[in-house]
C-alpha positions in Angstrom: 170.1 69.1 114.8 171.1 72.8 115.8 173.4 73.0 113.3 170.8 72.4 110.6 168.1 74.1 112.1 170.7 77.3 111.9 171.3 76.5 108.7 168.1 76.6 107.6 167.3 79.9 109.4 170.5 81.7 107.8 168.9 80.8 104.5 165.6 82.2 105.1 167.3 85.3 106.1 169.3 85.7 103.3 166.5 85.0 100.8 164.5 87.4 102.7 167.3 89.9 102.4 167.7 89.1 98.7 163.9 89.6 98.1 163.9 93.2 100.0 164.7 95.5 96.9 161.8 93.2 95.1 159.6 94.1 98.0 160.7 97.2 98.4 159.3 97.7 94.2 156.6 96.1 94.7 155.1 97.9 97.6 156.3 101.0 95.3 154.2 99.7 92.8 151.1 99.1 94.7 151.2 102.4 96.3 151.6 103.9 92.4 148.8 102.0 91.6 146.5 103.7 94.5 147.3 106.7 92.6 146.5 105.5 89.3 143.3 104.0 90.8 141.9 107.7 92.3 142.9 109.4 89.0 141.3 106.9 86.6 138.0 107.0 88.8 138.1 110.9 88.7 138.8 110.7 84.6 135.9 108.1 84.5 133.5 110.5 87.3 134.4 113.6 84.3 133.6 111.4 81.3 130.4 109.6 83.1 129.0 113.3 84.3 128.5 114.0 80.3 126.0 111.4 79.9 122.9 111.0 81.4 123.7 107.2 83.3 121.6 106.5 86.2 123.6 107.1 89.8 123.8 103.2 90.8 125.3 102.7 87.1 127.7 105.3 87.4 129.1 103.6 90.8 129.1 100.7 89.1 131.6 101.9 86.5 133.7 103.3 88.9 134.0 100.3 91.1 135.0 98.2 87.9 137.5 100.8 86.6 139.0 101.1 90.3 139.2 97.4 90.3 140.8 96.9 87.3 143.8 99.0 87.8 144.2 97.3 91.2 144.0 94.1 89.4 146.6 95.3 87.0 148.8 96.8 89.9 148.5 93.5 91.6 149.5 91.3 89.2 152.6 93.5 88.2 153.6 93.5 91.8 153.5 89.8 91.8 155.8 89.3 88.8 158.5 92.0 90.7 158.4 89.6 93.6 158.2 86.4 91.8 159.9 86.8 88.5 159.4 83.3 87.4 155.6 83.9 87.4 153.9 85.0 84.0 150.5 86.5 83.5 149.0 83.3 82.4 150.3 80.9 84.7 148.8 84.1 87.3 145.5 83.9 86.0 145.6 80.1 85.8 146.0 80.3 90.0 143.7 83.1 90.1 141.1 80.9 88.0 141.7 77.6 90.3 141.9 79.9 93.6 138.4 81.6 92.7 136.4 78.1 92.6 137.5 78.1 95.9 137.1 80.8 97.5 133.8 81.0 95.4 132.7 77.5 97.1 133.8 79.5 100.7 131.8 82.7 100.3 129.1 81.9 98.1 126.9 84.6 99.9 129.1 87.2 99.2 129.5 86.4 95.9 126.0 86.3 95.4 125.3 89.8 96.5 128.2 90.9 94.7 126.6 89.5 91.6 122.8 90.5 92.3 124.6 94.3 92.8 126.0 94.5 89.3 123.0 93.0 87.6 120.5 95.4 89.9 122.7 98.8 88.9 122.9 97.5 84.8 118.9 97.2 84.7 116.8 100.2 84.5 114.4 100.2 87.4 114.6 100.7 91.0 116.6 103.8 91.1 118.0 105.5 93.7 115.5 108.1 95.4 112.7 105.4 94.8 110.2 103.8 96.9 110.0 100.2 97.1 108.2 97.5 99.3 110.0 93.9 99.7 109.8 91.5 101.9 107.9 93.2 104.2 110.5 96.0 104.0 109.2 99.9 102.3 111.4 103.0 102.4 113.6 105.1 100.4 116.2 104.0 98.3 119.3 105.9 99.4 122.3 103.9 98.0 123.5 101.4 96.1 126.1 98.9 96.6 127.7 96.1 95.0 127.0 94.2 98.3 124.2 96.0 99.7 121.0 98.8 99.5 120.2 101.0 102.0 116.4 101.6 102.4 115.3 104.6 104.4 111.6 103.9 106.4 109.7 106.6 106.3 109.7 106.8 110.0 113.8 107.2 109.8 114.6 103.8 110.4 118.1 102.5 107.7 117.7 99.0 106.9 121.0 97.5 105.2 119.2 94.6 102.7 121.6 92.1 101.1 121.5 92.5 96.7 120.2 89.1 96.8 117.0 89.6 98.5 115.8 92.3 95.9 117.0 90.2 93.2 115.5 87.0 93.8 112.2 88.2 95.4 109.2 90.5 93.8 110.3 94.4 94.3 107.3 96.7 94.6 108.3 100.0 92.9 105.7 102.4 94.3 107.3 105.7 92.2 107.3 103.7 89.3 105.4 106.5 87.4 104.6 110.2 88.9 100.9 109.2 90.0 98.9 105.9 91.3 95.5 104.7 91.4 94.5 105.3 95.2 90.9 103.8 96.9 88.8 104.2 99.8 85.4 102.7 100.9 82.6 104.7 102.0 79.2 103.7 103.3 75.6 105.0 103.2 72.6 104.1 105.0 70.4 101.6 103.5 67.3 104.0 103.1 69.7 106.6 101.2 69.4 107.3 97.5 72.6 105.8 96.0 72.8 107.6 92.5 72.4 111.1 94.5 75.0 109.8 97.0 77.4 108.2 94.0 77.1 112.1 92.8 78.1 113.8 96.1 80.8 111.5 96.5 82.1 111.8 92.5 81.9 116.0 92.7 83.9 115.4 96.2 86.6 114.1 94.7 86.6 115.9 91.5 87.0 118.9 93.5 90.0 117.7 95.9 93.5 119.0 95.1 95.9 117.0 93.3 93.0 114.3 91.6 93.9 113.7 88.2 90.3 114.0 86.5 91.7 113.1 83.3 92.7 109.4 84.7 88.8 108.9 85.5 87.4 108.8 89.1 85.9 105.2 90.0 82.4 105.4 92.2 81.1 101.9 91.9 78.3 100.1 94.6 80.1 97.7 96.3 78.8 95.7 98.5 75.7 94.9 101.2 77.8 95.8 104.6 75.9 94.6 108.0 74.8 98.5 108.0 75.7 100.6 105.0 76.0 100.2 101.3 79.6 100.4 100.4 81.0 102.3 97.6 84.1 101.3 96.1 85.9 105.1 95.1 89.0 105.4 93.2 91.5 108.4 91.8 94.8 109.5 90.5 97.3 111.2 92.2 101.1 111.2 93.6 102.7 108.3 94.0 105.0 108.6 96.6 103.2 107.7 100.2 103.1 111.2 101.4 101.0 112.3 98.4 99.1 109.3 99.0 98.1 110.1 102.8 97.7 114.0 101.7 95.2 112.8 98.7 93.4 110.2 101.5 93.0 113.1 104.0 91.6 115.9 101.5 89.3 113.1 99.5 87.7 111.7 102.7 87.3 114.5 104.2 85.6 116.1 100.9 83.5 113.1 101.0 82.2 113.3 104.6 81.4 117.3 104.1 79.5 116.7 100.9 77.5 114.1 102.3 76.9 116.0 105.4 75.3 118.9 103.5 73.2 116.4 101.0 71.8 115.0 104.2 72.8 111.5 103.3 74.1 109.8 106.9 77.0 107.6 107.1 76.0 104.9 109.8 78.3 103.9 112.5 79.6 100.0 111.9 78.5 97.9 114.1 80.0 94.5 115.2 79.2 91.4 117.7 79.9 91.2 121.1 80.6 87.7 122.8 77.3 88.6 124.5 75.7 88.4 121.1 74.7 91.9 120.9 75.2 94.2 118.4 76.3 97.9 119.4 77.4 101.0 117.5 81.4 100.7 117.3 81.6 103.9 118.9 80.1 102.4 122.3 82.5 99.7 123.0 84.7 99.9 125.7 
């Protein structure tokens, strides 16, 4: 029993000693192939930087040239260490080995594919803003795993490819400007196509409405205490523009009703007492 058990140990060893100089090239060859791998990306970075490829396409070529030559590197490797293998009987295993794994990490796989496919098309770019899932920010990179998404509040949320492919994105810089809205109300005794005016010159005169879009002043509805108007207008897209735009429109609005003597009544809602009191009252 010892006898074989030291006989298979001595053989070990000396096929391990035999396979050292293969080793030994292969770990040669895999460290040639690193270099290969940061050159090629660099010569693909210098040919890419000519055209005008989006930055999340642009990774995405690297990635796949990096990944190649390691691919290439890997497989030569093998064939030093195991001379008997050939590149198809390689890519045979590789084929069988990859339903496998494929069946083990499916999620990963997944994201991995959703990355490629959200990088190839043309929107949701990096420097965008987009709203998904209950999740808005920034678009700061793009991975073939991953996005990063900035909040505006500073807040890095790491969102798996998969989500944003399979659910609705909202792209809110899309285009340079959006349509923005607000609801105003007037008193019931006040003169609506006077106050429609006011409130249309108001906007017209804010900074950063695009006129030329058309500014929306339509009647809306009977509120418990005003008539509402529905007002709409143009301007940046991004959220900052849109809370900047808000803040100059409303108050334009509130100062040109002011001085056209039209009041803006005070809501009023009801209490569990069953009274009605001016929203500015309750505790």
């Amino acid at each position: 029993m010892a006898q074989t058990i030291n006989n298979q140990l001595s053989t070990m060893w000396y096929g391990f000693a035999e396979s050292i100089p293969s080793l030994s090239i292969a770990l040669i060859l895999l460290m040639v192939t690193g270099i290969i791998a940061s050159f090629a990306v660099k010569i693909a970075d210098r040919l890419i930087g000519k055209t005008e490829l989006r930055p999340s396409l642009r990774n995405l070529i690297e990635t796949l040239v990096k990944l190649g030559v390691w691919l290439l590197g890997w497989f030569i490797a093998a064939i030093v260490v195991f001379p008997d293998l050939t590149f198809g009987s390689l890519i045979a295993g590789l084929g069988i080995g990859a339903v496998a794994i494929g069946f083990a990490f499916q999620d990963i796989f997944e994201n991995f594919l959703a990355g490629v496919l959200i990088m190839l098309r043309e929107k949701m770019r990096i420097g965008d803003i987009i709203e998904c899932e209950g999740i808005t920010g920034k678009v700061e990179h793009i991975t073939l795993r991953e996005t990063h998404i900035r909040s505006a509040s500073g807040e890095l949320t790491v969102v798996p490819n998969s989500i944003l492919f399979k659910n609705p994105v909202e792209i809110l810089t899309d285009v340079e400007q959006r349509c923005h809205t607000v609801v105003v109300g007037v008193a019931y005794d006040s003169d609506l196509d006077k106050a429609s005016e006011v409130i249309r010159k108001a906007v017209e005169s804010a900074e950063g409405v695009d006129a030329a879009k058309g500014i929306d002043v339509f009647a809306h509805e009977f509120n418990s205490s005003s008539i509402d108007f529905l007002v709409r207008w143009w301007a940046g897209s991004t959220p900052r523009a849109g809370h900047e735009s808000r803040d100059r429109i409303v108050r334009g609005i509130k100062r040109g009703l002011d001085e056209a003597g039209i009041e803006i009544p005070f809501p009023y809602i009801t209490h569990t007492f069953k009274d009605k009191v001016p929203l500015g009252n309750v505790d």
